[in-house]
C-alpha positions in Angstrom: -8.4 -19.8 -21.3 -7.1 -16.4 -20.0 -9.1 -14.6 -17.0 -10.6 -12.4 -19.5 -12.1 -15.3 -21.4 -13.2 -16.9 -18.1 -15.2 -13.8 -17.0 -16.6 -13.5 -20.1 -17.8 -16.8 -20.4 -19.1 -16.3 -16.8 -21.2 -13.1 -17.6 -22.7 -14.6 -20.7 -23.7 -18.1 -19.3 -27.2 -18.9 -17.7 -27.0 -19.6 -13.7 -30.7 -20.6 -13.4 -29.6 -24.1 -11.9 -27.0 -22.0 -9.5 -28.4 -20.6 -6.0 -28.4 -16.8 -5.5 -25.4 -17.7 -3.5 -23.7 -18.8 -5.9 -24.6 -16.3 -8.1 -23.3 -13.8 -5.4 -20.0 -15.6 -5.1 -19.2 -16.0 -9.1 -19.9 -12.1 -9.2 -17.4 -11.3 -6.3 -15.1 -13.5 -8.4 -15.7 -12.1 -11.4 -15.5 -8.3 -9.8 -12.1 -9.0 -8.0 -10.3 -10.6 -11.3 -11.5 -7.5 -13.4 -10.7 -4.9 -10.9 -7.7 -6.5 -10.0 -6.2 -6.4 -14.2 -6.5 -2.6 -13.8 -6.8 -0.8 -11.2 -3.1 -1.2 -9.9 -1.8 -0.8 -13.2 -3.9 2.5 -13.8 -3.2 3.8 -10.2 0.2 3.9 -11.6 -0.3 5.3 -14.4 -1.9 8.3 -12.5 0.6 8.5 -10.1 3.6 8.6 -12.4 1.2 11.2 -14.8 1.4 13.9 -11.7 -2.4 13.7 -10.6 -3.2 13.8 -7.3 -3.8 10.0 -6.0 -5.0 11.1 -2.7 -7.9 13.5 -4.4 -8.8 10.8 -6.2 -8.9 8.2 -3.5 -10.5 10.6 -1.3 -13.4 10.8 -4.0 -14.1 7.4 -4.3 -14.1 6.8 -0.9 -16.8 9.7 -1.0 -18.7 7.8 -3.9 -18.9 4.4 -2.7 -20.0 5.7 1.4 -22.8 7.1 -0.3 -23.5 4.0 -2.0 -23.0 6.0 -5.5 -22.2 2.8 -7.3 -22.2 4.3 -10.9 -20.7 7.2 -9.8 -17.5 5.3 -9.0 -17.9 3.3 -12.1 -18.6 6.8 -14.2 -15.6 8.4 -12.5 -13.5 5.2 -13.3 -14.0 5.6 -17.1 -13.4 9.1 -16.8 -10.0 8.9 -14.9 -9.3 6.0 -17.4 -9.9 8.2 -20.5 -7.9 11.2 -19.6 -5.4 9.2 -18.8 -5.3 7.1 -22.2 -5.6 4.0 -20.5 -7.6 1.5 -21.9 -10.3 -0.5 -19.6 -10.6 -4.2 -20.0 -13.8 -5.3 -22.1 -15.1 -7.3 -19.3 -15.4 -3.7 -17.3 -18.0 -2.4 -19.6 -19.7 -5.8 -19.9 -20.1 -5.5 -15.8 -21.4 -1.9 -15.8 -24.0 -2.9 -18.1 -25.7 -5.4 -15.3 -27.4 -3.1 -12.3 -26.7 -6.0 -9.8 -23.1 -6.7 -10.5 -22.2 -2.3 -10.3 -21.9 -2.3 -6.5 -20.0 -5.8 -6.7 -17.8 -4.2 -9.4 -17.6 -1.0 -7.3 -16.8 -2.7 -4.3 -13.7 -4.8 -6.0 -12.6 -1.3 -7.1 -12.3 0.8 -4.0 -10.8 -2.6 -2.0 -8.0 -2.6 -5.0 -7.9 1.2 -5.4 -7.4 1.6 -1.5 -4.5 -1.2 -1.8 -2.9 0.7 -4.3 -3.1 3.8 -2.4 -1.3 2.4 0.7 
């Protein structure tokens, strides 16, 4: 099973028998694996495409202190598309769950942030 199957098989399984603990953690997991197949790979792109990396690190940093969770997610499919760069499925599949955007978001600026150093 690749990552990709695993957090999709995650996201579509019922955790009723699993704490909100649990819950929390498989979400982190989830968020850090999906974040962490594109981000780097797209920060790259970006850089080597002759956009401005600190502009656009600066922005999300903006987005997530203000707790603009969708925002960063929005801004994420945005950079992706201009830049022809394909966003895992799993991505999407996250965005679509209000509780699992800041998770996502979170996993995002941590990785973005890495990139950026």
């Amino acid at each position: 099973m690749t990552a990709s199957e695993y957090i999709e098989l995650l996201l579509m399984s019922k955790t009723g028998e699993m704490s909100n603990q649990a819950d929390e953690e498989s979400a982190i997991e989830m968020s850090d694996l999906v974040s962490g197949s594109f981000v780097y790979s797209l920060f790259e792109y970006i850089f080597n495409a002759g956009l401005e990396p600190d502009t656009i690190t600066q922005h999300l940093e903006d987005l997530y202190d203000s707790a603009n969770y969708y925002g960063i997610i929005y801004f994420i499919m945005l950079l992706a598309d201009a830049a022809g760069y394909y966003l895992p499925k799993e991505f999407y599949l996250m965005s679509l769950k209000n509780d699992l955007v800041p998770i996502l978001s979170a996993a995002i600026i941590e990785d973005w942030l890495e990139a950026s150093e």
